[in-house]
C-alpha positions in Angstrom: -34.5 48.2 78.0 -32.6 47.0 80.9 -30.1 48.7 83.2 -26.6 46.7 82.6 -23.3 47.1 84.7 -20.6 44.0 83.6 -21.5 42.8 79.7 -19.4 38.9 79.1 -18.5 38.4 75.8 -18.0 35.3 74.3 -15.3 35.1 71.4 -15.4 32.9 68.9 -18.5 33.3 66.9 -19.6 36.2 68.6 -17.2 39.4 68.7 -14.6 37.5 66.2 -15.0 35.2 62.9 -11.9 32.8 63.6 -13.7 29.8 61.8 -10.9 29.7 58.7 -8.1 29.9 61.3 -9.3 27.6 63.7 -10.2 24.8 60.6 -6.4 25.8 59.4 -5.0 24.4 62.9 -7.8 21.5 62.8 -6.6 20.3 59.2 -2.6 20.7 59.5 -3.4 18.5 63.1 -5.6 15.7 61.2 -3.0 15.8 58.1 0.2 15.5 60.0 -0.9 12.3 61.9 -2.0 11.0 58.5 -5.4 12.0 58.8 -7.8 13.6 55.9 -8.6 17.2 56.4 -12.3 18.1 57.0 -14.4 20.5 55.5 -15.2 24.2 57.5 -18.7 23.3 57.7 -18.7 19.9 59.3 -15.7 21.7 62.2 -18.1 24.6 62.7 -20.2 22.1 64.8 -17.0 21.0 66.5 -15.8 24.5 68.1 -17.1 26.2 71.5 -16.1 24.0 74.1 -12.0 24.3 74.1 -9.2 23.0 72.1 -8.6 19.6 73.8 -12.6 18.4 73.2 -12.2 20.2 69.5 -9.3 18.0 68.7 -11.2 14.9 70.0 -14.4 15.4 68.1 -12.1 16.1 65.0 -10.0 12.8 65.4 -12.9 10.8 66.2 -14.2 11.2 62.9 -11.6 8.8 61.7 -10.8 6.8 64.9 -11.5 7.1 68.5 -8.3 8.6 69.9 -6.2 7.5 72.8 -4.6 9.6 75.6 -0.7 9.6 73.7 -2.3 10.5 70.4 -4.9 13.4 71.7 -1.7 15.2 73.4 0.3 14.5 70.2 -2.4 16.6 68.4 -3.0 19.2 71.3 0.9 19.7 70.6 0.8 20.0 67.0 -2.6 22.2 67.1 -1.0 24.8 69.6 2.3 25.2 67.7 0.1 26.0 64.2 -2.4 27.8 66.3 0.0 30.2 68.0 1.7 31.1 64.8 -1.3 31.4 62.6 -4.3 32.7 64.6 -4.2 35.9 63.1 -4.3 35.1 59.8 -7.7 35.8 58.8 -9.7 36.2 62.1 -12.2 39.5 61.9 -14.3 41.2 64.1 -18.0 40.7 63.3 -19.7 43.7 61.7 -21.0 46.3 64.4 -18.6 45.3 67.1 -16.1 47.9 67.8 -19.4 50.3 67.8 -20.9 48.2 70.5 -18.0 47.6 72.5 -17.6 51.7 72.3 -20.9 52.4 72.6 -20.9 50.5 75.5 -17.8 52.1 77.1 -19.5 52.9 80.4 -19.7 49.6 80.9 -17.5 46.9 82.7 -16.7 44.4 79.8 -15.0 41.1 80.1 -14.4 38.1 77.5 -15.1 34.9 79.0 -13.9 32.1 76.5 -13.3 28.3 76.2 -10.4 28.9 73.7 -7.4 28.9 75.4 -6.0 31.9 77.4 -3.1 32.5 75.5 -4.7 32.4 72.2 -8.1 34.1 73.4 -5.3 37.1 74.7 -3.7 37.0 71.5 -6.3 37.6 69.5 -7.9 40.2 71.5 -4.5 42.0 71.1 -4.0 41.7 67.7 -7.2 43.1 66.4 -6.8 46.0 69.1 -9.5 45.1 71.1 -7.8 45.2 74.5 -8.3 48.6 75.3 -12.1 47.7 75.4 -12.1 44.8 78.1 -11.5 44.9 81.7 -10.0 41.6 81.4 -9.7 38.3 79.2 -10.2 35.0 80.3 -9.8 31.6 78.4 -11.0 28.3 78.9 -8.1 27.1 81.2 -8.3 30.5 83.7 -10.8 29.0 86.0 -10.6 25.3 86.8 -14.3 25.0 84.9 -14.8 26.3 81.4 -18.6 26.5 80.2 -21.3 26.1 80.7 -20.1 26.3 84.3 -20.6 29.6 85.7 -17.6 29.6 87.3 -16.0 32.2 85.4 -19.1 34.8 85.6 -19.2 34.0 89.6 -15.8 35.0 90.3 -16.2 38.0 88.4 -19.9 39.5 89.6 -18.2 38.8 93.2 -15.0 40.7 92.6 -16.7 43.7 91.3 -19.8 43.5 93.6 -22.4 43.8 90.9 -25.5 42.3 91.4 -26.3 39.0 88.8 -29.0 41.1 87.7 -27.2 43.5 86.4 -24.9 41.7 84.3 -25.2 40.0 80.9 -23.3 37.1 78.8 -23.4 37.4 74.9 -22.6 34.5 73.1 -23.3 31.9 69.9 -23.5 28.7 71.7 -25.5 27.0 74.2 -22.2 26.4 77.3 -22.9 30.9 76.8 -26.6 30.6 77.5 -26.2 27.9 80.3 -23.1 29.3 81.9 -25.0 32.8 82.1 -28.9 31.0 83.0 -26.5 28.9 86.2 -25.2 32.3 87.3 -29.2 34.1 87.2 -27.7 36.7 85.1 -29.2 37.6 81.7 -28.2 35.7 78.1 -28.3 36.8 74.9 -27.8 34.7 72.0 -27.0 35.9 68.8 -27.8 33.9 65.8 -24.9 35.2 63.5 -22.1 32.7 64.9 -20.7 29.5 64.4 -24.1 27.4 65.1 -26.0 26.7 62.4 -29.3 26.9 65.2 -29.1 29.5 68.1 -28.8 28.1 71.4 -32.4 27.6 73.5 -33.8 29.0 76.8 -32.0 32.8 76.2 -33.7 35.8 77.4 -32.9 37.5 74.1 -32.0 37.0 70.8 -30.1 38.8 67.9 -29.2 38.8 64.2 -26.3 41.5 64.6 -24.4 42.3 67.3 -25.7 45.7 66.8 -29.0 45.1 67.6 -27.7 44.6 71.7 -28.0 48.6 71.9 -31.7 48.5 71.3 -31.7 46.0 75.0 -29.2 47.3 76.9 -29.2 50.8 78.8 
């Protein structure tokens, strides 16, 4: 086992299942401009690196959007987002043990999402009490895979890299965390269909982080 100080969480696909919401948002976009919507499964593969690259990989199935249309669609996706985010997201099973169990720890979510939604969900399911902080993809002036985030953070509270940890479902989590020297754990429960390569560890359930961590 290894001696941890900060923990970085990812969100999506790792402490929260927002999959149906975040499809809702895609599909009332794609529909409104005209478009077909797209089934859960084929979006799954579009989610983890921010809303504006979502939108374009969604949009693209149908044509290759221009500048005008993609912030159309960012408008229309953050207006549906911001009312219905918190229709049917859930924590994962095994979370709020961890993120208790885990109390003497520094804990921070480090998301692509946007701030204001990654906020508003960590507030709605009552997980704000658990974090030190919550950052979204437009905090820092990189999202992930750059380290960016994790950087600033190890240097404002002086812990060592290698004493710190990033959980998360995707490869920009495993990268971000490998570009910062601290340690990654994937866990295979998310949103990607094949966990993420080059990860110091590896989990089915969340749960299974308190059999690594100290």
């Amino acid at each position: 086992m290894i001696k941890i100080e900060v923990m970085f969480f990812d969100l999506d696909g790792t402490l929260v299942d927002s999959l149906d919401d975040i499809g809702a948002s895609v599909n009332h976009t794609l529909t409104t401009l005209g478009y077909s919507a797209l089934p859960k499964e084929k979006l799954r593969r579009f989610v983890g690196d921010g809303m504006q690259t979502l939108l374009v990989r969604a949009l693209s199935e149908f044509e290759k959007p221009d500048n005008d249309r993609l912030m159309t669609a960012v408008s229309i996706y953050r207006a549906h987002h911001d009312e219905h985010c918190l229709d049917f997201v859930r924590t994962y099973d095994g979370v709020l043990d961890v993120l208790t169990h885990f109390n003497h720890c520094r804990k921070f979510v480090i998301s692509n999402k946007a701030e204001v939604f990654t906020r508003k969900i960590i507030h709605g399911l009552g997980l704000s009490r658990y974090f030190e902080e919550v950052y979204g993809g437009d905090s820092f002036a990189n999202k992930k895979p750059h380290p960016q985030a994790i950087q600033a953070i190890l240097e404002k509270t002086g812990v060592h890299p290698d004493r710190a940890m990033i959980i998360g479902d995707g490869p920009q989590d495993i990268e971000a965390g490998r570009r910062a020297r601290i340690y990654t754990c994937a866990v295979r429960y998310g949103f990607h269909t094949v966990a993420p390569e080059g990860a110091d560890f590896y989990i089915d359930q969340i749960i299974q982080i308190k059999e690594l961590v100290v």
